[in-house]
KOLMI-13521 format. One record per residue (C-alpha): x, y, z; residue in one letter; residue number from 1. Coordinates in pm, whole numbers, plus 50000, padded with zeros to 5 digits. Layout:
+-------+-------+-------+---+-----+
!     X !     Y !     Z ! r !   k !
+-------+-------+-------+---+-----+
!     X !     Y !     Z ! A ! NUM !
...
+-------+-------+-------+---+-----+
//
This chain:
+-------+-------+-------+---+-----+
!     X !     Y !     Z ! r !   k !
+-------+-------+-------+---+-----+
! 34677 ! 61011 ! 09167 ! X !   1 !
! 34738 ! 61224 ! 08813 ! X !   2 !
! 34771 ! 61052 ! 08472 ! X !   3 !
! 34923 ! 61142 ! 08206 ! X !   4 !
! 34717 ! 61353 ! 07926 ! X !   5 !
! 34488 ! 61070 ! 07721 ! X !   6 !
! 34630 ! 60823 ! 07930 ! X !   7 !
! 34991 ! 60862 ! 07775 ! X !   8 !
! 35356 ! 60831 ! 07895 ! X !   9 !
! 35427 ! 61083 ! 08114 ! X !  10 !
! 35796 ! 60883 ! 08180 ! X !  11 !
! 35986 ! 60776 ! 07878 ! X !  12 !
! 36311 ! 60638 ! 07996 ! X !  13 !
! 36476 ! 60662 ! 08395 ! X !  14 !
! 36617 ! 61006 ! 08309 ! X !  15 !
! 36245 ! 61112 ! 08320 ! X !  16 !
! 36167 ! 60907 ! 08630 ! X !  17 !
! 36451 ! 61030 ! 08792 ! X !  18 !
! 36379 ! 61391 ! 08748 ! X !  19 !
! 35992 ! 61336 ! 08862 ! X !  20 !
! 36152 ! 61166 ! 09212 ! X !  21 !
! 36483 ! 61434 ! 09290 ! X !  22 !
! 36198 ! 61696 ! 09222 ! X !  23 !
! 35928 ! 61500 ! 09432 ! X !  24 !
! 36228 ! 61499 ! 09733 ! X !  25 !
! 36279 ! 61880 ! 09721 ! X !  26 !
! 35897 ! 61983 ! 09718 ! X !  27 !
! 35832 ! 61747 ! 09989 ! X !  28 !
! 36080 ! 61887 ! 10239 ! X !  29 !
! 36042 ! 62208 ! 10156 ! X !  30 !
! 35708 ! 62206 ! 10259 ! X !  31 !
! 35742 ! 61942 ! 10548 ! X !  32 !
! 35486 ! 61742 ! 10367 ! X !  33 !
! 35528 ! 61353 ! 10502 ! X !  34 !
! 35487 ! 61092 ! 10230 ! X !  35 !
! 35424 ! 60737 ! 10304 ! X !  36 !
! 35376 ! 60552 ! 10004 ! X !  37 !
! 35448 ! 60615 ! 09652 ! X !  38 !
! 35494 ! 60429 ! 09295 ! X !  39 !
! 35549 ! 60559 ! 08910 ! X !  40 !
! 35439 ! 60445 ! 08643 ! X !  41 !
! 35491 ! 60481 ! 08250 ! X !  42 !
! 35169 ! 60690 ! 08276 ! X !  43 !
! 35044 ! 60790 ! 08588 ! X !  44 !
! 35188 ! 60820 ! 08942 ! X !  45 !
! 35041 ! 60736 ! 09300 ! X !  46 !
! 35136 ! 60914 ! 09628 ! X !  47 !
! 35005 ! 60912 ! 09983 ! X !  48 !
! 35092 ! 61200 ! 10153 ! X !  49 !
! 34969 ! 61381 ! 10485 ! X !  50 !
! 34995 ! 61758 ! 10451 ! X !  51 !
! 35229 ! 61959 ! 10594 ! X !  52 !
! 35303 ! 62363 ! 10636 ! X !  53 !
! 35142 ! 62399 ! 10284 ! X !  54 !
! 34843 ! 62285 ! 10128 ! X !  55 !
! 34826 ! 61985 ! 09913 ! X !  56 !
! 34701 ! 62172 ! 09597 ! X !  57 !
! 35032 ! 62361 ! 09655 ! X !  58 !
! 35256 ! 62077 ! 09721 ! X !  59 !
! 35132 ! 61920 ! 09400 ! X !  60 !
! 35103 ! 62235 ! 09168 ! X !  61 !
! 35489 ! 62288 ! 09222 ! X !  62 !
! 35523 ! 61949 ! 09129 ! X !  63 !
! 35380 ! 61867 ! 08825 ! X !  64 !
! 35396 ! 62203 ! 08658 ! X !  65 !
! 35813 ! 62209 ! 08726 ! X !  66 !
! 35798 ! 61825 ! 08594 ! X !  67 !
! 35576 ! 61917 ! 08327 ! X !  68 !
! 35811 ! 62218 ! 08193 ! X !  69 !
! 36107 ! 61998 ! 08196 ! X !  70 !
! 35976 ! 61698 ! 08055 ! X !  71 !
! 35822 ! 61973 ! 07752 ! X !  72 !
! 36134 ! 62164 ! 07704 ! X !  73 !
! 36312 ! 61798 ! 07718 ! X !  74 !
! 36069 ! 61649 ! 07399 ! X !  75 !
! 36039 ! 62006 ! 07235 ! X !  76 !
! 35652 ! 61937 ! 07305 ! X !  77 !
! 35348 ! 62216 ! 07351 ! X !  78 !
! 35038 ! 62211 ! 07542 ! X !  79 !
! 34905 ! 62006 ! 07880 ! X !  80 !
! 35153 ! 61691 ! 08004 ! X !  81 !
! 34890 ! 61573 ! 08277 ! X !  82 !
! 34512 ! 61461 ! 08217 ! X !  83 !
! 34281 ! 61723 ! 08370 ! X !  84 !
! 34388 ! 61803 ! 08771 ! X !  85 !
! 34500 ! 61541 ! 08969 ! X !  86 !
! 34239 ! 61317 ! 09153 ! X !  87 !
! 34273 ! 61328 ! 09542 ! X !  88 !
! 34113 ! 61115 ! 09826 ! X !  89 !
! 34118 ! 61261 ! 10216 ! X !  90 !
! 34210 ! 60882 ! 10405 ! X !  91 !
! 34107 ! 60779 ! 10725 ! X !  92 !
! 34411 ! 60702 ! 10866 ! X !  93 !
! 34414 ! 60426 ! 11137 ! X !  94 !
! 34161 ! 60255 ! 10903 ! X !  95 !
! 34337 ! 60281 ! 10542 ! X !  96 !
! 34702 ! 60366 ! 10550 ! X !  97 !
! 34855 ! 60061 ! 10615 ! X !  98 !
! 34622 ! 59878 ! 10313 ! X !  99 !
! 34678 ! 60212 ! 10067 ! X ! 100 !
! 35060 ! 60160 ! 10130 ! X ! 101 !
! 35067 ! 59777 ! 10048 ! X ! 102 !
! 34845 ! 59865 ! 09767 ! X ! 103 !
! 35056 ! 60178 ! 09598 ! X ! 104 !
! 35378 ! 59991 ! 09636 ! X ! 105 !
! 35223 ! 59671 ! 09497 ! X ! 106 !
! 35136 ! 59860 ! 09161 ! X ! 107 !
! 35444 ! 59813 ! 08961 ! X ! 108 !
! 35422 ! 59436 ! 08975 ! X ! 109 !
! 35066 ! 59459 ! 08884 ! X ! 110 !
! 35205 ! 59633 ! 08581 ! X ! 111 !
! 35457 ! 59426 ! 08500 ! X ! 112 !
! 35721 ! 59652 ! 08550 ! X ! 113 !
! 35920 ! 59397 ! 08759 ! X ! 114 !
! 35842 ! 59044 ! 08753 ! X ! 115 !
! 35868 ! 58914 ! 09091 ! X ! 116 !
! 35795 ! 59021 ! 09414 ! X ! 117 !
! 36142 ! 58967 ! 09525 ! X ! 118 !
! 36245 ! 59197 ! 09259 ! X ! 119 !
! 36021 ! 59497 ! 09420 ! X ! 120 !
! 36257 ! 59528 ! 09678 ! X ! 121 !
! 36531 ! 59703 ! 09486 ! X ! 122 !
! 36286 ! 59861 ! 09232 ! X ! 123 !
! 36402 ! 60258 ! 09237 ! X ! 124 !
! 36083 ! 60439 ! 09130 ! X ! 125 !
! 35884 ! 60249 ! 09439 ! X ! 126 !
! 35873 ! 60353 ! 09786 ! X ! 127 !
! 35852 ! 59968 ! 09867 ! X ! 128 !
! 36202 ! 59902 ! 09899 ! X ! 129 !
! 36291 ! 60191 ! 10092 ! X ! 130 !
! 36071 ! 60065 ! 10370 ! X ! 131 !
! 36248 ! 59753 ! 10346 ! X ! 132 !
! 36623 ! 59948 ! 10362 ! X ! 133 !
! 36710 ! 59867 ! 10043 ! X ! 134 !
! 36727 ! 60190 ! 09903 ! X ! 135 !
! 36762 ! 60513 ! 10054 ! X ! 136 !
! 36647 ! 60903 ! 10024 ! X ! 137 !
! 36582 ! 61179 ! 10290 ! X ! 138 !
! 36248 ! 61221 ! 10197 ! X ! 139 !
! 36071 ! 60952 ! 10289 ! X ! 140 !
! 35869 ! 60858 ! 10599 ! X ! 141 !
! 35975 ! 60492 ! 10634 ! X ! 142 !
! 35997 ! 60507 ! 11036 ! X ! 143 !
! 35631 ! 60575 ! 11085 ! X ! 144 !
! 35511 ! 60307 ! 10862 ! X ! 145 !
! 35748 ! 60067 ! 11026 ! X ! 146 !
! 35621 ! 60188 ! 11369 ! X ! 147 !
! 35294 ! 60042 ! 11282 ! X ! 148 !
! 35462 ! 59669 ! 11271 ! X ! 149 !
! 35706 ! 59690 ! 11519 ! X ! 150 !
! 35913 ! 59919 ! 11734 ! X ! 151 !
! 36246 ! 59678 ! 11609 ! X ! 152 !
! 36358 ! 59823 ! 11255 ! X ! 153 !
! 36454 ! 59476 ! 11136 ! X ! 154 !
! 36118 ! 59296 ! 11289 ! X ! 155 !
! 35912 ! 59598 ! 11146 ! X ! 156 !
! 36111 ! 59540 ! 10842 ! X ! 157 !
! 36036 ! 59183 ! 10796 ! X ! 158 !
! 35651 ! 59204 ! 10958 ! X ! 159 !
! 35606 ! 59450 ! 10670 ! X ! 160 !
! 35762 ! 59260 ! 10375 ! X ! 161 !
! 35516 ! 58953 ! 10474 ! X ! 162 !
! 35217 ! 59242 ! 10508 ! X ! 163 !
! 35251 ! 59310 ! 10133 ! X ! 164 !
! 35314 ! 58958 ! 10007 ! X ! 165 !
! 35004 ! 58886 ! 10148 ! X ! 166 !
! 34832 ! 59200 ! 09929 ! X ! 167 !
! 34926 ! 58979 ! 09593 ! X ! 168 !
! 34661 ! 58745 ! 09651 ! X ! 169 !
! 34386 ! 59043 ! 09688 ! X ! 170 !
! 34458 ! 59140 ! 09360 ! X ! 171 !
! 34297 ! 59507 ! 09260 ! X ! 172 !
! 34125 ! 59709 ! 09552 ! X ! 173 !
! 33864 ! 59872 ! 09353 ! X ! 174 !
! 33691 ! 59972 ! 09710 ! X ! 175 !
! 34065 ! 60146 ! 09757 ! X ! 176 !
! 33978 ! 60350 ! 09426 ! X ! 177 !
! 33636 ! 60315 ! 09360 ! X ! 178 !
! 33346 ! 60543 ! 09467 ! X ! 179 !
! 33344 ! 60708 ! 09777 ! X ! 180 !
! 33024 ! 60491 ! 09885 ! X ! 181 !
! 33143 ! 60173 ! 09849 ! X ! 182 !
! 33459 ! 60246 ! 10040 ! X ! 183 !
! 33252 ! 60423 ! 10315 ! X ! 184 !
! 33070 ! 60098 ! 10329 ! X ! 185 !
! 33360 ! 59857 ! 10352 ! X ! 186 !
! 33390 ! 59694 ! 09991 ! X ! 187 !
! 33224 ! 59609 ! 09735 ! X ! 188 !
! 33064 ! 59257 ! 09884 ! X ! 189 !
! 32912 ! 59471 ! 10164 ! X ! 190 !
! 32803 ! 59742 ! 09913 ! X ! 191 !
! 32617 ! 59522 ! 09742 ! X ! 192 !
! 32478 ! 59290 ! 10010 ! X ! 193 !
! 32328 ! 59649 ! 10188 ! X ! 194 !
! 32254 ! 59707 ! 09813 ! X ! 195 !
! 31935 ! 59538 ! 09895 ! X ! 196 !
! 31798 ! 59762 ! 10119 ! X ! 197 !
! 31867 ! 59674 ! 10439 ! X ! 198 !
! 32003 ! 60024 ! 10499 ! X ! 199 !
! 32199 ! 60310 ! 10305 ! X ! 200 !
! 32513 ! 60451 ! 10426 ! X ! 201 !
! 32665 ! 60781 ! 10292 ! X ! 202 !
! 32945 ! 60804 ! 10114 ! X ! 203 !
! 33130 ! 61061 ! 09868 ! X ! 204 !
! 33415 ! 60966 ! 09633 ! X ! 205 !
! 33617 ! 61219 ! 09784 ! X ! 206 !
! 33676 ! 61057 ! 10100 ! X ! 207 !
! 33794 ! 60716 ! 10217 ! X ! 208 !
! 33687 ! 60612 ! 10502 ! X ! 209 !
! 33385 ! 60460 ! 10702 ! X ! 210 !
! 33063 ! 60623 ! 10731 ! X ! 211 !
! 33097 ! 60804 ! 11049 ! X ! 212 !
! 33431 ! 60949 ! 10919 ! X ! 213 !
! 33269 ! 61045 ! 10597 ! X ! 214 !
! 32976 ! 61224 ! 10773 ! X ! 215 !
! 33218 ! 61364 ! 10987 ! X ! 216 !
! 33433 ! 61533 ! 10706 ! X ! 217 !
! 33137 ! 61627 ! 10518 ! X ! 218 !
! 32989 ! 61814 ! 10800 ! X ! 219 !
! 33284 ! 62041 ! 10895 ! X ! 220 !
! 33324 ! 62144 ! 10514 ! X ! 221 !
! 32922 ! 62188 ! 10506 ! X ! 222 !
! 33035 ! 62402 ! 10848 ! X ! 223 !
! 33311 ! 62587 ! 10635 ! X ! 224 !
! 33099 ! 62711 ! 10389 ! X ! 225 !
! 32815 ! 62793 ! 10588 ! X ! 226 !
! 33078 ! 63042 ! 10793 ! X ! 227 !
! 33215 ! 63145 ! 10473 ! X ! 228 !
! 32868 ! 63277 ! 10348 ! X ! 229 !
! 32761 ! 63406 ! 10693 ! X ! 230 !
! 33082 ! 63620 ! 10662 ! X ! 231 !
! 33004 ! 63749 ! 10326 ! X ! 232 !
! 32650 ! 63800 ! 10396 ! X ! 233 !
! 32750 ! 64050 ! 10687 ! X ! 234 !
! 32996 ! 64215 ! 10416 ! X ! 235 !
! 33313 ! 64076 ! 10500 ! X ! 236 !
! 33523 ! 64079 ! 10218 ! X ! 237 !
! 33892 ! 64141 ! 10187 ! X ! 238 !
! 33816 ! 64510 ! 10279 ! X ! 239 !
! 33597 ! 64491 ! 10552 ! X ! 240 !
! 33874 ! 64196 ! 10630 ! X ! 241 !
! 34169 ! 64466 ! 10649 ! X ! 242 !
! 33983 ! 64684 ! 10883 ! X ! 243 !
! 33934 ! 64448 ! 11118 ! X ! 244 !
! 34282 ! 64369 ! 11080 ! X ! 245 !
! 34391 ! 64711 ! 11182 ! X ! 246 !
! 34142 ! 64762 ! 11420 ! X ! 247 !
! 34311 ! 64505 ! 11643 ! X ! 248 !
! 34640 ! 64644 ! 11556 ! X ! 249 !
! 34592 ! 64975 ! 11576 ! X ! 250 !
! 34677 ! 65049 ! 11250 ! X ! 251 !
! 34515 ! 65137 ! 10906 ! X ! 252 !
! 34406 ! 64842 ! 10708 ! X ! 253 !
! 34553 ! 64927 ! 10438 ! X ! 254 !
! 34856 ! 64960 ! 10511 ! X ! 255 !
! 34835 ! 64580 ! 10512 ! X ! 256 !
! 34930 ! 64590 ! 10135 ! X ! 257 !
! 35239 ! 64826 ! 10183 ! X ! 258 !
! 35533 ! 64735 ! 09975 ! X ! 259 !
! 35832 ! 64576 ! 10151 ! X ! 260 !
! 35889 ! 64383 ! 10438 ! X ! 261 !
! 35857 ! 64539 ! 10764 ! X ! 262 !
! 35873 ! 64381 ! 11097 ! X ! 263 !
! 35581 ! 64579 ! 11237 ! X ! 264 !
! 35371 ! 64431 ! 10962 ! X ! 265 !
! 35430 ! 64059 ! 11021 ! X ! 266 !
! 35187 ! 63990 ! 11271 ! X ! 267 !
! 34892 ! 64201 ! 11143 ! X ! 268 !
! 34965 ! 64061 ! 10774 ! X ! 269 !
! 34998 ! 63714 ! 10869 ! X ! 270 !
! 34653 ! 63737 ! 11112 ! X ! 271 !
! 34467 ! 63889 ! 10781 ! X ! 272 !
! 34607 ! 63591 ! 10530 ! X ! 273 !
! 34476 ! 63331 ! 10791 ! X ! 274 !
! 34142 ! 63458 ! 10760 ! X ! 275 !
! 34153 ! 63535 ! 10429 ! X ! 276 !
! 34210 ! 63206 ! 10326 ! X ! 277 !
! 34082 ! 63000 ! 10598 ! X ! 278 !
! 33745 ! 63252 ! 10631 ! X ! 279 !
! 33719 ! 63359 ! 10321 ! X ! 280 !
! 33801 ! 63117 ! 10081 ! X ! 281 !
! 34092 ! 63298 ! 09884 ! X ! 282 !
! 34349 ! 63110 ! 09745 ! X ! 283 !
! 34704 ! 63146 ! 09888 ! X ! 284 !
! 34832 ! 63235 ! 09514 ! X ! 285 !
! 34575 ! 63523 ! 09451 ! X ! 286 !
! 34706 ! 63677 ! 09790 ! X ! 287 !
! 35042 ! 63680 ! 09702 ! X ! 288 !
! 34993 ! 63892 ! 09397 ! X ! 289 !
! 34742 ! 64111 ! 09593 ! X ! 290 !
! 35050 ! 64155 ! 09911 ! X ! 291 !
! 35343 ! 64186 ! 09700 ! X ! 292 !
! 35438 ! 63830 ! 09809 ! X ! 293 !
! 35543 ! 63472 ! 09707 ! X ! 294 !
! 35300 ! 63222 ! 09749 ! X ! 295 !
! 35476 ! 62990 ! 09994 ! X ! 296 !
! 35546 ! 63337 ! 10169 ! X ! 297 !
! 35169 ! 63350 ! 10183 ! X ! 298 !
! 35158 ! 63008 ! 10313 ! X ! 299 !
! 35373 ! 63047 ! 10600 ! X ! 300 !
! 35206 ! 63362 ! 10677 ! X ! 301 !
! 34861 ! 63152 ! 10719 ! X ! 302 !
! 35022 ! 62876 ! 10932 ! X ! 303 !
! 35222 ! 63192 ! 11183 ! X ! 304 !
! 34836 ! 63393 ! 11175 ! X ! 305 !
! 34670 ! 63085 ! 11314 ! X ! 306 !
! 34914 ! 63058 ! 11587 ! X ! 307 !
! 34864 ! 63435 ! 11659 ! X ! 308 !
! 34444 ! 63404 ! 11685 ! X ! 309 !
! 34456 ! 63093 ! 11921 ! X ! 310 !
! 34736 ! 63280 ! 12130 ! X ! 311 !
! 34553 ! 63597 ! 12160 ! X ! 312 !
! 34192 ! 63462 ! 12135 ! X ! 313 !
! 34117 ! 63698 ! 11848 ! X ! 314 !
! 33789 ! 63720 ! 11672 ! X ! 315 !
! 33668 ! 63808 ! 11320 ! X ! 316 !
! 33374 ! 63898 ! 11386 ! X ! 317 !
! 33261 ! 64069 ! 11721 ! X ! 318 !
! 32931 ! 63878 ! 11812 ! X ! 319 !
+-------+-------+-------+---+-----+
//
């Protein structure tokens, strides 16, 4: 979800909307990123995606800072287009993606911006009537939320049009938006009926999902960070990092940061992003000035390492 700075416009007329989308299509296949669900509005924007070969944060930074620059140089404005960074929730899946998609396509009638439900079907800045064939881009993953209704495209189709219908009466889905502990609990009535002590559940406003999914998450970041300070503790940083590299290659470690692109490098540097960004913490962006390197270069680099230490059963650190 981002908003638009101070809760303004961040779409003045369909020129705008349509530059947001046609640049929403490239990112998204360009980084295999699969997106479900997805609505604009006049000032904010709501997507459910599932990553892909790149992080989120990336997938989204190339978004709204190209949209931003355009819609700036467009208006002959200065200064920030969106409010703060955008807000993202990790989903259970089999639990919430069929209810966030009926929810993010329902928004524009919530806001008016058609007047009847019928009318949502042909509405061009919704992923709602794409589902229902309507419309049409190549970007889209309108097959796997069909699957979930029916493995007949038109009885999918039709299964799914009644699905959302049904989401009017429901109104807002504050326990789709709210804090992390009342979705983790299953809505607000249950939230406030354990509100009286008959047990506490945890929850985190990052996540939505039950409570055994949010422990679950919360415990293999907790894990994440606990590795990534063991690590440092025992002095691995990006040096001690490239030496281990090399080690394994037979090769100096720092010849990890050699200009140019040389075939002999590709495993070794790809092995050292992995960890680097998966171990460490870096980002992908502050490695690609530090290699010489574009980020999504950086990226790919991360996804080809981790093939290379499951393959060959490598280790960072020896016991």
């Amino acid at each position: 979800m981002v908003r638009g700075i101070e809760r303004k416009r961040i779409f003045r007329d369909d020129k705008d909307r349509e530059s947001f989308v046609q640049r929403l299509g490239d990112v998204l296949k360009e980084s295999s990123t699969a997106c479900y669900a997805w609505s604009l509005l006049p000032n904010h924007v709501h997507l459910l995606l599932k990553t892909g070969d790149h992080p989120i944060a990336t997938v989204m930074r190339r978004l709204l800072t190209g949209y931003a620059v355009t819609f700036n140089r467009r208006y002959r404005r200065h200064g920030q287009l969106f409010q703060n960074r955008y807000k993202s929730i990790l989903c259970q899946e089999d639990r919430y993606l069929l209810e966030l998609v009926r929810y993010i396509h329902l928004n524009p009638l919530r806001a008016g911006l058609v007047d009847r439900y019928s009318q949502l079907g042909r509405y061009k800045y919704c992923g709602h009537g794409f589902i229902l064939g309507n419309l049409k881009n190549d970007w889209q993953d309108v097959d796997y939320v069909l699957g979930f209704f029916s493995r007949r495209r038109a009885s999918a189709q039709g299964r799914y049009k009644e699905y959302v219908f049904e989401g009017i009466a429901k109104g807002r889905r504050p326990d789709l938006v709210g804090g992390g502990l009342v979705r983790s609990l299953g809505g607000w009535s249950e939230a406030r009926r354990l509100g009286k002590g008959e047990r506490r559940v945890k929850g985190d406003e990052r996540i939505l999902g039950d409570s055994e999914f949010v422990l679950d998450t919360l415990k293999e970041s907790s894990e994440r960070f606990e590795r990534r300070y063991e690590l440092k503790a025992r002095g691995y940083d990006l040096g001690a990092l490239a030496e281990r590299v090399g080690e394994i290659f037979g090769m100096e470690g720092g010849d990890l940061y050699s200009p140019g692109k040389y075939r002999r490098l590709i495993k070794p540097r790809s092995v050292f992003c992995y960890w680097a960004v998966r171990e460490l913490g870096e980002t992908t962006t502050s490695m690609a000035k530090r290699l010489g390197l574009t980020q999504a270069g950086v990226s790919k680099a991360v996804l080809r390492g981790e093939r290379i230490v499951k393959e060959r059963h490598l280790r960072l650190m020896e016991s």
